[in-house]
C-alpha atoms as an extended CHARMM CRD file, in Angstrom:
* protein
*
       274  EXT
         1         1  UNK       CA            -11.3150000000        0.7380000000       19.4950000000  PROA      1               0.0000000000
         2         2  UNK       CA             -7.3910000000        1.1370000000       18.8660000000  PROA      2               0.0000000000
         3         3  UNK       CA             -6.0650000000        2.0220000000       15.9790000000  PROA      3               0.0000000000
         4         4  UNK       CA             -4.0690000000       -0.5260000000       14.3480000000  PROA      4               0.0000000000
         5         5  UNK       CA              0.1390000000       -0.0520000000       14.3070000000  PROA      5               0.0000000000
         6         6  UNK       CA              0.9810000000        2.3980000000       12.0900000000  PROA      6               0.0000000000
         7         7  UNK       CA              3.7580000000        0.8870000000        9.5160000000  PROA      7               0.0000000000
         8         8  UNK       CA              6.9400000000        2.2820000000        8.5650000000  PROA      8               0.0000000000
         9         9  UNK       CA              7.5290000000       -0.2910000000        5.2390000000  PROA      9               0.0000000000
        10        10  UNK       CA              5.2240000000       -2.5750000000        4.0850000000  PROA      10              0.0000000000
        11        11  UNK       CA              5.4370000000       -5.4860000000        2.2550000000  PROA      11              0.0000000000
        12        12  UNK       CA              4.0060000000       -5.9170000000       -1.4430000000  PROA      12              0.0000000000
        13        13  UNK       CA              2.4310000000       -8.8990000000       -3.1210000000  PROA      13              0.0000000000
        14        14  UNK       CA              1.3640000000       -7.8170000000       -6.1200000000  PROA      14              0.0000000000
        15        15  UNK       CA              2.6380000000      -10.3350000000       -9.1840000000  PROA      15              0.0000000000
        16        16  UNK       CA              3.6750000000      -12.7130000000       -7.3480000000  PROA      16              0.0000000000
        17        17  UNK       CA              1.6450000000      -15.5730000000       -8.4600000000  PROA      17              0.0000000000
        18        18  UNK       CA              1.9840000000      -19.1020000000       -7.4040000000  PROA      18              0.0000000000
        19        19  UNK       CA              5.1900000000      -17.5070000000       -5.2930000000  PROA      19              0.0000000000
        20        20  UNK       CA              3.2380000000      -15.5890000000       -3.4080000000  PROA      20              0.0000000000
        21        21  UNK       CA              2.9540000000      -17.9920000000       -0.1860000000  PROA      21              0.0000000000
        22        22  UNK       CA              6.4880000000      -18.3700000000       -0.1340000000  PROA      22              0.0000000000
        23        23  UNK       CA              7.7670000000      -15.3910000000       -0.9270000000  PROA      23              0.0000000000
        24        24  UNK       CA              5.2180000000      -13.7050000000        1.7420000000  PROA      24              0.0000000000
        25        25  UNK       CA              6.5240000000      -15.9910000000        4.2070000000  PROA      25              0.0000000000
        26        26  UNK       CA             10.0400000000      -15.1550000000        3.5800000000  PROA      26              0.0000000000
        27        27  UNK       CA              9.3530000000      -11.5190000000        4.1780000000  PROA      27              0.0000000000
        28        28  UNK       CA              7.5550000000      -12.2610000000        7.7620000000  PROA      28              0.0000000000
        29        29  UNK       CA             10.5060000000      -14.6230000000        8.2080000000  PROA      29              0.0000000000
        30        30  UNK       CA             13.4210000000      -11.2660000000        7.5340000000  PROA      30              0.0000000000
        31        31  UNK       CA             11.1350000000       -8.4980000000        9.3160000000  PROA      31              0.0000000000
        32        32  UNK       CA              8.2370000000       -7.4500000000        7.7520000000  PROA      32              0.0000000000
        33        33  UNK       CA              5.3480000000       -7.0170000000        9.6140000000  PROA      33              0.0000000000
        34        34  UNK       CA              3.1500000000       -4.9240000000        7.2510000000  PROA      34              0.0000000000
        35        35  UNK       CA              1.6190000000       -6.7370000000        4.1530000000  PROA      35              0.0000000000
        36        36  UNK       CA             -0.4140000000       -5.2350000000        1.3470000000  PROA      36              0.0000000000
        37        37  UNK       CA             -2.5500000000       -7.2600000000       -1.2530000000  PROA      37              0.0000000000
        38        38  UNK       CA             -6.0130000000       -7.4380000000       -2.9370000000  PROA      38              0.0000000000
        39        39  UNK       CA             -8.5590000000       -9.6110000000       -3.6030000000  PROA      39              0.0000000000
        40        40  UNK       CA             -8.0520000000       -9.1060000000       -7.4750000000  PROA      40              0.0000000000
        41        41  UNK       CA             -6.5230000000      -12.6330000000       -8.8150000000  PROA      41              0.0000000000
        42        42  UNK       CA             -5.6830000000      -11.0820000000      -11.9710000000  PROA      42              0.0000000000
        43        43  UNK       CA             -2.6160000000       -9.4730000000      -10.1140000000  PROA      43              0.0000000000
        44        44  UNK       CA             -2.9100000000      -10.9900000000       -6.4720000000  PROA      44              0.0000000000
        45        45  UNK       CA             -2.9130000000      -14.1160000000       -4.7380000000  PROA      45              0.0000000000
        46        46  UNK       CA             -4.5620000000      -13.3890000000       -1.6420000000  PROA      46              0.0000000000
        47        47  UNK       CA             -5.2830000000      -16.7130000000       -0.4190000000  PROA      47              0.0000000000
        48        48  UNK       CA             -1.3910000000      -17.3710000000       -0.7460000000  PROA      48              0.0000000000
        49        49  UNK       CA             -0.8320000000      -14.7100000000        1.5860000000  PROA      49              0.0000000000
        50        50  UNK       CA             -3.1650000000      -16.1870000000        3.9750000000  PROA      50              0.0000000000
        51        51  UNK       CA             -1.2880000000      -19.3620000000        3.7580000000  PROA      51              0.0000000000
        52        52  UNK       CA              2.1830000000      -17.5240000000        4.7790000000  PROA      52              0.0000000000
        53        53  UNK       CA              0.3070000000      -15.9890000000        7.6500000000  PROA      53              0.0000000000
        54        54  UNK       CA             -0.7300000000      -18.9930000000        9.1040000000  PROA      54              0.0000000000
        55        55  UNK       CA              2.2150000000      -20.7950000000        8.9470000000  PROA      55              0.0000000000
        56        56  UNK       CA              3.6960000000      -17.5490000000       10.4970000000  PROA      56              0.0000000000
        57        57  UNK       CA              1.3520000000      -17.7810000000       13.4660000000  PROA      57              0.0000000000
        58        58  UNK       CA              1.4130000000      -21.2280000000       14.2220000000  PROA      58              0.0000000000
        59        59  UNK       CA              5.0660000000      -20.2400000000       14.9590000000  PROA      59              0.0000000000
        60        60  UNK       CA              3.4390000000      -18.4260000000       18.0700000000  PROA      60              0.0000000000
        61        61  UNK       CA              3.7420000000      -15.0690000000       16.2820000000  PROA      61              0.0000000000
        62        62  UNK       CA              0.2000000000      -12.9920000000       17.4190000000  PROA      62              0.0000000000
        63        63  UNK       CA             -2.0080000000      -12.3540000000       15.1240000000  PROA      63              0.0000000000
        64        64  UNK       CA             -1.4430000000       -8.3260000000       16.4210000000  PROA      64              0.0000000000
        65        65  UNK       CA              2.3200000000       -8.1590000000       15.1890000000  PROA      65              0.0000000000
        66        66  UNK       CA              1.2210000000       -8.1540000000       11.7710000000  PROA      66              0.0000000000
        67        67  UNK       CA             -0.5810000000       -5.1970000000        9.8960000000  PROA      67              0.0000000000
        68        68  UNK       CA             -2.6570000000       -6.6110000000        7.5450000000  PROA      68              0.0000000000
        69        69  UNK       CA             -3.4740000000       -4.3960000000        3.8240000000  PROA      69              0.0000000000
        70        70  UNK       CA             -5.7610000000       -5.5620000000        1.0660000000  PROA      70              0.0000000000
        71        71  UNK       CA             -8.0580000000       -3.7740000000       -1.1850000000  PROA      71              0.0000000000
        72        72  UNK       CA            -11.9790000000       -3.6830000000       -3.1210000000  PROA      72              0.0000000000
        73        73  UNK       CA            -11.1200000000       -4.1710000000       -6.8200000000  PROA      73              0.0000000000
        74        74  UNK       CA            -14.3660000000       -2.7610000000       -8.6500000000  PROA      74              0.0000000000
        75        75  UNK       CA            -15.1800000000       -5.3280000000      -12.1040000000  PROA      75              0.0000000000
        76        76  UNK       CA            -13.2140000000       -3.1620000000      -14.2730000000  PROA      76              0.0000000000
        77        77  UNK       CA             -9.7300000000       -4.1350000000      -12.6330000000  PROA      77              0.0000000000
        78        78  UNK       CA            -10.8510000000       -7.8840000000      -12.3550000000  PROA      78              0.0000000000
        79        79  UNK       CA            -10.6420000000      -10.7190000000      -15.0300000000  PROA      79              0.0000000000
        80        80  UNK       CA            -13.5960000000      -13.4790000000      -14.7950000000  PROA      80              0.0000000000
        81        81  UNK       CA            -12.4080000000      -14.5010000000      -11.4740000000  PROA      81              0.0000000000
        82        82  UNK       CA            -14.9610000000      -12.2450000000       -9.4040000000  PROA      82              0.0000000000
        83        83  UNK       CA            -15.0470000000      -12.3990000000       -5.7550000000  PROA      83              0.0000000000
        84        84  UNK       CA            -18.3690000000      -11.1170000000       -6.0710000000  PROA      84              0.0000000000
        85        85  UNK       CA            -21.7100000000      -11.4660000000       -7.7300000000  PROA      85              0.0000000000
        86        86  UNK       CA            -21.2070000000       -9.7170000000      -10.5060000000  PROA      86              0.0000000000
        87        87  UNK       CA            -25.0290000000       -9.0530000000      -10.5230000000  PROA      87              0.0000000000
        88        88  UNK       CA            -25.4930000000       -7.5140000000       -6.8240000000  PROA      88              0.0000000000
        89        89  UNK       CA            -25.2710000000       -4.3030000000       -5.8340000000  PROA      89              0.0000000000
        90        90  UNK       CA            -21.9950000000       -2.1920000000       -5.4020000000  PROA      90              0.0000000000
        91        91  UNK       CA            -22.7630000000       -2.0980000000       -1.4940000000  PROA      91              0.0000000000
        92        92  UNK       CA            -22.9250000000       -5.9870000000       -1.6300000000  PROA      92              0.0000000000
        93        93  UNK       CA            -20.1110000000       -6.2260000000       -3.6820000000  PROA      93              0.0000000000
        94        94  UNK       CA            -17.7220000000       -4.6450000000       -1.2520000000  PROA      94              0.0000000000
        95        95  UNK       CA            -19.2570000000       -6.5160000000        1.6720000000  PROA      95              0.0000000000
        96        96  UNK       CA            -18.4500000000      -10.4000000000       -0.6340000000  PROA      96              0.0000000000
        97        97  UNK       CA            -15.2190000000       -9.2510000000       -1.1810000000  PROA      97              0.0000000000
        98        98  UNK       CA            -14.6290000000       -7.9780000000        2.0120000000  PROA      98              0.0000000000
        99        99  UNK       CA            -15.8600000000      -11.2810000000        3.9250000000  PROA      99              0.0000000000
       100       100  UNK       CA            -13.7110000000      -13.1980000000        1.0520000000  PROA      100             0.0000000000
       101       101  UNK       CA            -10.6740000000      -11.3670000000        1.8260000000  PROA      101             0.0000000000
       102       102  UNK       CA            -11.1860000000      -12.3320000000        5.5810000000  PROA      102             0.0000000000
       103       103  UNK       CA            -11.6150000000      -15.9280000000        4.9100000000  PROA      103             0.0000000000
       104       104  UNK       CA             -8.3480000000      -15.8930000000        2.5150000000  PROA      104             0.0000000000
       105       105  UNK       CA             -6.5520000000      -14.2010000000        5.1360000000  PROA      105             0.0000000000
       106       106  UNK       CA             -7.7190000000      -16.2830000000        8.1320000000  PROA      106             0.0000000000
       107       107  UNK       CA             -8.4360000000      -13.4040000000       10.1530000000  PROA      107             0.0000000000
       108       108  UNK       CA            -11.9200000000      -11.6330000000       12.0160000000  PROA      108             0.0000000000
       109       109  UNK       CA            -10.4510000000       -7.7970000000       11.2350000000  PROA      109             0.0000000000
       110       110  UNK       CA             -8.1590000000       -6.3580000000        8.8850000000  PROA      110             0.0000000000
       111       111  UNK       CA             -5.7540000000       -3.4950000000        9.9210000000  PROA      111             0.0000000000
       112       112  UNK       CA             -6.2370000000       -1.1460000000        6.4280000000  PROA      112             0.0000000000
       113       113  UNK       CA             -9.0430000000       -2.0480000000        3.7280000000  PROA      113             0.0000000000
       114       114  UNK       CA             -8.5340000000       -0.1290000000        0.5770000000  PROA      114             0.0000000000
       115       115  UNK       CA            -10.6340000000        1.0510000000       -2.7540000000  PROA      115             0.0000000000
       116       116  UNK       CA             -8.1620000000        0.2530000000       -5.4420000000  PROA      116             0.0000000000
       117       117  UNK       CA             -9.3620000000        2.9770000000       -7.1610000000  PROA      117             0.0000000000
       118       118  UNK       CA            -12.1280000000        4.8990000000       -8.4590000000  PROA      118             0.0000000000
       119       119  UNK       CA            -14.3080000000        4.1660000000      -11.2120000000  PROA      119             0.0000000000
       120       120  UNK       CA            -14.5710000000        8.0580000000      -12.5500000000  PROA      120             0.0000000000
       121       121  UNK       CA            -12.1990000000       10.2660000000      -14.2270000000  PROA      121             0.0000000000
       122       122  UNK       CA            -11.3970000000       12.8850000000      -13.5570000000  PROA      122             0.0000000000
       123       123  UNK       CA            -13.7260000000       12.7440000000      -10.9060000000  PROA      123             0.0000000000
       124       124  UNK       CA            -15.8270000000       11.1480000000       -8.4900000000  PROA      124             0.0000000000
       125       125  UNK       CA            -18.9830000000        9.4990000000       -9.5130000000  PROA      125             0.0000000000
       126       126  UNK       CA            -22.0110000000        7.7800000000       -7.9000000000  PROA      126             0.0000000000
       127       127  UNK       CA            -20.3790000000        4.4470000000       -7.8500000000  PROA      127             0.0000000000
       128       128  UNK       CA            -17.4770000000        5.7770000000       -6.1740000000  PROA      128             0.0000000000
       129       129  UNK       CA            -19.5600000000        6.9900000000       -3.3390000000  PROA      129             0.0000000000
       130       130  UNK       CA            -21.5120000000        3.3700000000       -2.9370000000  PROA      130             0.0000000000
       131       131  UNK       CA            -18.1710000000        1.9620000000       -2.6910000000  PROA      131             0.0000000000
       132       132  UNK       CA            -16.6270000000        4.4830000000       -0.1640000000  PROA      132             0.0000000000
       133       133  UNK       CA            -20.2510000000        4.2480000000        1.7120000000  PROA      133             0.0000000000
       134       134  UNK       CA            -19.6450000000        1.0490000000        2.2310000000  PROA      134             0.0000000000
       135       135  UNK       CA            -16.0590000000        0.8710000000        3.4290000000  PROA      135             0.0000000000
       136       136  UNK       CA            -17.1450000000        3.6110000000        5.7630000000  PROA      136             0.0000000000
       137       137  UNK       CA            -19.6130000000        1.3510000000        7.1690000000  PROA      137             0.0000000000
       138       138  UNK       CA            -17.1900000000       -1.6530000000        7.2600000000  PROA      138             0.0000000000
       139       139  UNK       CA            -14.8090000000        0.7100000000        9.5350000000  PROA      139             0.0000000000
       140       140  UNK       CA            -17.4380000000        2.0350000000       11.7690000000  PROA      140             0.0000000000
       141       141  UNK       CA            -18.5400000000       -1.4880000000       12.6380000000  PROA      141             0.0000000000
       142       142  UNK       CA            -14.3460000000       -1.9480000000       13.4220000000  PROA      142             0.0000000000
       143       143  UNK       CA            -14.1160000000       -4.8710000000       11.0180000000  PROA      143             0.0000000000
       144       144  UNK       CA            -11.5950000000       -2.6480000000        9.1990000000  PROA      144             0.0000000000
       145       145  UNK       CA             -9.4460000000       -0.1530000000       11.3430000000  PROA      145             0.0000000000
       146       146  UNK       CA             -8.4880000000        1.7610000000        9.0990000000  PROA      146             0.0000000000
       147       147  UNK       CA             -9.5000000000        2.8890000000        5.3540000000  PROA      147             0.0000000000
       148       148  UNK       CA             -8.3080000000        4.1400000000        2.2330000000  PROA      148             0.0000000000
       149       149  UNK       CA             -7.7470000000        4.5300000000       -1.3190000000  PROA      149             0.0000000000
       150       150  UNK       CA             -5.4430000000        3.3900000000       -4.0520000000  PROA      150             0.0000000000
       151       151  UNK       CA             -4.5030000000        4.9870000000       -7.9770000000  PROA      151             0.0000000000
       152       152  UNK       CA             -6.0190000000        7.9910000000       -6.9770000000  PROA      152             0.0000000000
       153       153  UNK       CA             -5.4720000000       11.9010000000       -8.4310000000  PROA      153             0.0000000000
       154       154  UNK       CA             -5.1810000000       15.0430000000       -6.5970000000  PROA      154             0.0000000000
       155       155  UNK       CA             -9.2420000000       16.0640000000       -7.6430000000  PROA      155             0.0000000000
       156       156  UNK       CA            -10.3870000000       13.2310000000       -6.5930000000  PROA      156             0.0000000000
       157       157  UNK       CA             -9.0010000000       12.4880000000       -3.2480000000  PROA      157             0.0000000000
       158       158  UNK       CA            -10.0400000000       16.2260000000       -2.8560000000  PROA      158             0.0000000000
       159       159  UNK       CA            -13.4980000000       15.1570000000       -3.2860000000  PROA      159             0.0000000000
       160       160  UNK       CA            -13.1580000000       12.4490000000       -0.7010000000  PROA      160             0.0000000000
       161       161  UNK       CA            -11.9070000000       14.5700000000        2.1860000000  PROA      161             0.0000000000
       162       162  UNK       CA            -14.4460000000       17.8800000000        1.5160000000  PROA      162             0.0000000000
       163       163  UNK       CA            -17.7510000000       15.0900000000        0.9190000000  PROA      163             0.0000000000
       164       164  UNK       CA            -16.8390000000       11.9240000000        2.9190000000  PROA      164             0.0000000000
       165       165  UNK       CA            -18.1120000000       11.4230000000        6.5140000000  PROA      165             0.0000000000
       166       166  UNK       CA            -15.1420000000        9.2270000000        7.4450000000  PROA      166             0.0000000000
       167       167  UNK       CA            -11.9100000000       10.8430000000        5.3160000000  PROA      167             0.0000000000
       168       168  UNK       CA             -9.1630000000        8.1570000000        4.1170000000  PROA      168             0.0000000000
       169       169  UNK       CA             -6.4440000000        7.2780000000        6.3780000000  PROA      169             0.0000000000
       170       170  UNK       CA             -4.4880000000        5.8490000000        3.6120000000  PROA      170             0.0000000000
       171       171  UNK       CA             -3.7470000000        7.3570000000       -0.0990000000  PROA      171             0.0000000000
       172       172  UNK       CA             -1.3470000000        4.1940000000       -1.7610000000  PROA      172             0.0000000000
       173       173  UNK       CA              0.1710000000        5.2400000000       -5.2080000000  PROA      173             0.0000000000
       174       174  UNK       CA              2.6010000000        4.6730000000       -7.7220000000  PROA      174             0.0000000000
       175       175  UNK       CA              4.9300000000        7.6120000000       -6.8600000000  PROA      175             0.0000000000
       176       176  UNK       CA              7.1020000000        8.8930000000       -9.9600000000  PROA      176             0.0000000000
       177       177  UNK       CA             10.1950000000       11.0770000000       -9.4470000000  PROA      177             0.0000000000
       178       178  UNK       CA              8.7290000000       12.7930000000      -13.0190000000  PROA      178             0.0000000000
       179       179  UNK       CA              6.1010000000       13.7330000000      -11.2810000000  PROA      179             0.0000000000
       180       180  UNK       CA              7.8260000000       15.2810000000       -7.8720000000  PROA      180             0.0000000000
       181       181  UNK       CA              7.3060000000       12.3610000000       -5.8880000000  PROA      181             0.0000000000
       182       182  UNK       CA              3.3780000000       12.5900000000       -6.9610000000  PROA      182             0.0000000000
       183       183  UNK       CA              3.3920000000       15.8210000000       -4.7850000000  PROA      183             0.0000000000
       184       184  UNK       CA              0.6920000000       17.0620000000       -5.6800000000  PROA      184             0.0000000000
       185       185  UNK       CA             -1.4200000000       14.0460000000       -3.9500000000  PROA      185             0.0000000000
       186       186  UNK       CA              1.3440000000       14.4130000000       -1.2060000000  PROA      186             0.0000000000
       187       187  UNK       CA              0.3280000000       17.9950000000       -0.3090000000  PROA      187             0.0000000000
       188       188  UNK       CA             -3.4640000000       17.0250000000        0.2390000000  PROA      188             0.0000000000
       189       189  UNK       CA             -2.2580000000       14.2660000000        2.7090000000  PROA      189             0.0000000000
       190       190  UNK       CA             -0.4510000000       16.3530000000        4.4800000000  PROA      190             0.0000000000
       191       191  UNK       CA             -3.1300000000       19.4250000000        4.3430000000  PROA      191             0.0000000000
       192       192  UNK       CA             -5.6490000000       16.7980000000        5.6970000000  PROA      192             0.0000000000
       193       193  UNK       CA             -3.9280000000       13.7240000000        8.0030000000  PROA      193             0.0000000000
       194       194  UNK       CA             -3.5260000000       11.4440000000        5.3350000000  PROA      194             0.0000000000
       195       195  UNK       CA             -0.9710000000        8.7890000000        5.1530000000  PROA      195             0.0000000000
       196       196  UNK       CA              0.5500000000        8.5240000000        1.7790000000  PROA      196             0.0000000000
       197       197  UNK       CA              2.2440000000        4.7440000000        0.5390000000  PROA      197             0.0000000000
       198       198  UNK       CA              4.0290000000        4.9480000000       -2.1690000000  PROA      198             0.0000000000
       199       199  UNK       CA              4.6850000000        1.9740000000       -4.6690000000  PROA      199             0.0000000000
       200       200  UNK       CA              6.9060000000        1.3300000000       -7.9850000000  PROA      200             0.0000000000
       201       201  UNK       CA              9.7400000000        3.6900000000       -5.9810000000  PROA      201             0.0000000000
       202       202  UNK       CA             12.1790000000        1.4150000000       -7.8440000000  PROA      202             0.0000000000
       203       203  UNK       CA             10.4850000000       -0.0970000000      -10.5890000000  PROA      203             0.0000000000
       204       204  UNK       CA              9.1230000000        3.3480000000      -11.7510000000  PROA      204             0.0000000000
       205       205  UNK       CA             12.0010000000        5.7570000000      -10.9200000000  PROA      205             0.0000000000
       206       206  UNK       CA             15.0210000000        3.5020000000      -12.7550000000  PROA      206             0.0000000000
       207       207  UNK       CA             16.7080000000        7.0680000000      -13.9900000000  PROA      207             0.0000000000
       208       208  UNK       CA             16.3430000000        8.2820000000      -11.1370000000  PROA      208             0.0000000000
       209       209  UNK       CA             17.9780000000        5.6520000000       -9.3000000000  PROA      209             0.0000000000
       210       210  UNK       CA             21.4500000000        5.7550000000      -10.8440000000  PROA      210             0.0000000000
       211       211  UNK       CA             21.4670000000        9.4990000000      -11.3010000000  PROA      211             0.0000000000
       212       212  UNK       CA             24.5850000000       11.0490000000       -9.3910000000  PROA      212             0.0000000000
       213       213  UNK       CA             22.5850000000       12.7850000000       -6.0060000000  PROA      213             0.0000000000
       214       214  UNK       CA             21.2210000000        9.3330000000       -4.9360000000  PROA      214             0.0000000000
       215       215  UNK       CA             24.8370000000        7.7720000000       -6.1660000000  PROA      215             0.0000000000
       216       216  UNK       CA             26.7470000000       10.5280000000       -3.7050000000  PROA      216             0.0000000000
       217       217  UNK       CA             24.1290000000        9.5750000000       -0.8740000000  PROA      217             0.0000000000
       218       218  UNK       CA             24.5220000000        5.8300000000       -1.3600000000  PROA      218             0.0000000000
       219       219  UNK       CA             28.4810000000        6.3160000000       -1.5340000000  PROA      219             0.0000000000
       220       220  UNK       CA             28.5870000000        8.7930000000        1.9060000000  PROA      220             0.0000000000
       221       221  UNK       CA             26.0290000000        5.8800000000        3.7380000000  PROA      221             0.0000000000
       222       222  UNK       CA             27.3170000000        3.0680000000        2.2260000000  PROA      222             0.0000000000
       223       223  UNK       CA             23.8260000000        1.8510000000        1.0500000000  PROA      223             0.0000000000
       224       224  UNK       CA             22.6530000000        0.9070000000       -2.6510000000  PROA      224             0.0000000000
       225       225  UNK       CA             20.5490000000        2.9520000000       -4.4560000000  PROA      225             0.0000000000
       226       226  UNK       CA             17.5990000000        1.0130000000       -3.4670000000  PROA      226             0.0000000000
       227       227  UNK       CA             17.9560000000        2.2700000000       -0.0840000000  PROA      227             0.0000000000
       228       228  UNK       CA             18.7670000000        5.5260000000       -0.5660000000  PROA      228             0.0000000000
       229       229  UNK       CA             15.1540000000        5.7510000000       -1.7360000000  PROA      229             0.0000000000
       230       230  UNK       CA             13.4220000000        3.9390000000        0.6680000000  PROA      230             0.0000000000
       231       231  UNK       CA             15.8900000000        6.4560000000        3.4050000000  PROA      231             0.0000000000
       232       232  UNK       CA             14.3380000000        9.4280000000        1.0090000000  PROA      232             0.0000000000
       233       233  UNK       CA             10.8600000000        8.5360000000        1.0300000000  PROA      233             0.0000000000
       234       234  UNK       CA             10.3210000000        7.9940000000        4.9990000000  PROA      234             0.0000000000
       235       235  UNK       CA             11.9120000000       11.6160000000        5.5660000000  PROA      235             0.0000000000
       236       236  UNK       CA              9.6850000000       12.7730000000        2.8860000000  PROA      236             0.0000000000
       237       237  UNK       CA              6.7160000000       10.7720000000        5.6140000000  PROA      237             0.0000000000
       238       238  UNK       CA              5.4830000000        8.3190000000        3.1340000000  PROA      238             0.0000000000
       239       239  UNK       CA              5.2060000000        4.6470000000        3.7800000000  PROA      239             0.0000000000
       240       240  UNK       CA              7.2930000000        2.8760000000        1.0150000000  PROA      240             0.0000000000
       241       241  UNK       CA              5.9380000000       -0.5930000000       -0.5840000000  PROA      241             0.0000000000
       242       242  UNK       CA              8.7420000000       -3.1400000000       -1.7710000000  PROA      242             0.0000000000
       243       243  UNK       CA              7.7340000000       -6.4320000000       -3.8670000000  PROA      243             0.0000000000
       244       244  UNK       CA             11.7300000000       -7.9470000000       -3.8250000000  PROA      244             0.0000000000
       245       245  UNK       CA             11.5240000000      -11.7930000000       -3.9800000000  PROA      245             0.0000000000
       246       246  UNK       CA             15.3280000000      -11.6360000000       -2.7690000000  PROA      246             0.0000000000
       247       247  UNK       CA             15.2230000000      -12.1300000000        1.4050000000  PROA      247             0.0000000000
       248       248  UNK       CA             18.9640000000      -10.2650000000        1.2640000000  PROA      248             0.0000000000
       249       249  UNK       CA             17.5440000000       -7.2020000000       -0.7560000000  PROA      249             0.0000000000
       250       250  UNK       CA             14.2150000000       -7.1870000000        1.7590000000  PROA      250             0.0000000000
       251       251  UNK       CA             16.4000000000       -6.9850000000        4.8120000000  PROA      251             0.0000000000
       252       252  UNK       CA             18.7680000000       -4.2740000000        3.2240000000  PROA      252             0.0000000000
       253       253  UNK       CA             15.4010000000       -2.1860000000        2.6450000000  PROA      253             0.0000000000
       254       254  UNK       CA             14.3550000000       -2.8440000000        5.9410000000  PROA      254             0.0000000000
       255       255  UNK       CA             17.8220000000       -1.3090000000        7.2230000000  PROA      255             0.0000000000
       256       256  UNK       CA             17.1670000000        1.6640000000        5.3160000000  PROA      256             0.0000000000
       257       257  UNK       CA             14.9790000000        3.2170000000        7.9110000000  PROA      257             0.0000000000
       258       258  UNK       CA             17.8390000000        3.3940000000        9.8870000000  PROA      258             0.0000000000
       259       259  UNK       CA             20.0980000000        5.7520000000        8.0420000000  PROA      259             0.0000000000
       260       260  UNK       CA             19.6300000000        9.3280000000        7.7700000000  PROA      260             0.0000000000
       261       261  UNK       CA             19.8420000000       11.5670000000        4.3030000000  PROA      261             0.0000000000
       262       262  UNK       CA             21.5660000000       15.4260000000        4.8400000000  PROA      262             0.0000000000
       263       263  UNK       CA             19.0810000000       18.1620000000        4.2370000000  PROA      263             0.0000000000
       264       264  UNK       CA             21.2230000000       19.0900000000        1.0820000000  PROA      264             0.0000000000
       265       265  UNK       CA             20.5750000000       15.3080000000       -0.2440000000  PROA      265             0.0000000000
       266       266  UNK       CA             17.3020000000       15.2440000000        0.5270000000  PROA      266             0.0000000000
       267       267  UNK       CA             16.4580000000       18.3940000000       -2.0370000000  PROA      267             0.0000000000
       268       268  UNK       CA             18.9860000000       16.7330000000       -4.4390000000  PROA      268             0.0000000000
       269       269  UNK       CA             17.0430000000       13.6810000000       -4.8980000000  PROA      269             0.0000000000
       270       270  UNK       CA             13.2230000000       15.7480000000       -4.4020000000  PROA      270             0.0000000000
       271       271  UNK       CA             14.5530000000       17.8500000000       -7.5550000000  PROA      271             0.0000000000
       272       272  UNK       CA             15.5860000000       15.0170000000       -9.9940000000  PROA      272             0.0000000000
       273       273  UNK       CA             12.4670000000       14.4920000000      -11.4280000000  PROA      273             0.0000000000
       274       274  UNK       CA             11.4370000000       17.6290000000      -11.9360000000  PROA      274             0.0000000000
């Protein structure tokens, strides 16, 4: 079995609510052809981004061009809207949500299938492991080509990669500047083959964004700020999520891959977080 087109931005639909069909489609429409989501309707509308993908491909687009993202939300990130027997098994549970997903999304595979994070603190527990089981059985059987895991710390994922039989091929996380680009979870990726996502580059780094070394980068490229990050996190080799509703500001971040940051830029803007 291939494994599925590896992404270089992907598109978010987290919040978007009753939006979420058009605003999905409208990202397919400027470029996009990576999409992330969940089967958690307390922060997702999956089913609206199955609707934007089938309007997409009954505009002859293949169902191939488009790397499809969603994600296992255990009970404790879910309101009463369960896409799962509540009352089954954590095995089972992935497995309903898993087939849900697929029938939401219209498709017979999914490209990435994510936990969206782990029930212990600060570690791994045995529910974890049912859950990750099961993903790992979900990939083997190539109904997802890829797996991974979301809101995850450095002891954890370290867990994953020493104990698991099938190691994640995707850590996604909200990446803070405060943090050093959440480099600690960064350096475990790299140590073990991991692609990192990052989300909340904007939304969680607003500082950050209008402090002078990504000001003097944007001013020498002639990009916004917005893109200056998106330009620092690919040469840092993450793959950066963006949510914009605007189809102007998803088409500038998809030109961002483009430009190029100076070496001396590219510690600037690593060091102003800390």
């Amino acid at each position: 079995m291939k494994n599925s087109r590896m992404p270089s931005l992907i598109y978010g639909t987290a919040w978007k609510k009753a939006r979420t069909a058009e605003v999905t489609k409208m990202a397919l429409d400027c470029g996009f052809r990576a999409i992330d989501t969940a089967n958690q309707l307390k922060h997702y509308d999956e089913a609206g981004v199955g609707e934007a993908l089938r309007a997409f491909w009954a505009e002859g687009h293949p169902r191939e061009t488009v790397f499809l993202q969603t994600k296992f939300t255990s009970q404790g990130g879910q309101d009463h809207r369960l896409p799962y027997d509540p009352r089954a098994d954590l095995k089972t549970q992935v497995r309903q949500s898993f087939e849900s997903s697929l029938g939401h999304l219209g498709v017979e595979y999914l490209d990435s299938y994510l936990v969206h994070g782990p029930q212990g603190h600060p570690g791994l527990i045995e529910s974890d492991w049912e859950v990750w089981e099961e993903m790992e059985k979900i990939h083997s059987e190539g109904a997802a080509r890829l797996i991974g895991i979301s809101n995850v710390n450095a002891f954890q994922l370290g867990e994953l990669v020493t104990h698991a039989k099938i190691k994640p091929h995707f850590v996604q996380n909200r990446c803070y500047a405060a943090r050093g680009w959440d480099r600690d979870i960064r350096r475990v990726c790299e140590n073990h083959q991991i692609r990192y996502q990052g989300f909340s580059l904007l939304t969680g780094n607003p500082h950050e964004m209008a402090s002078p070394p990504v000001a003097e980068a944007a001013s020498r490229l002639k990009l916004t700020p917005a893109q200056v990050i998106f330009c620092f996190a690919k040469h840092l080799g993450m793959i950066p999520l963006t949510g914009t509703t605007s189809r102007a500001h998803g088409e500038e971040d998809l030109r961002s891959l483009d430009a190029s940051l100076l070496p001396e830029e590219l510690s600037a803007i690593e060091k102003i977080g800390g």
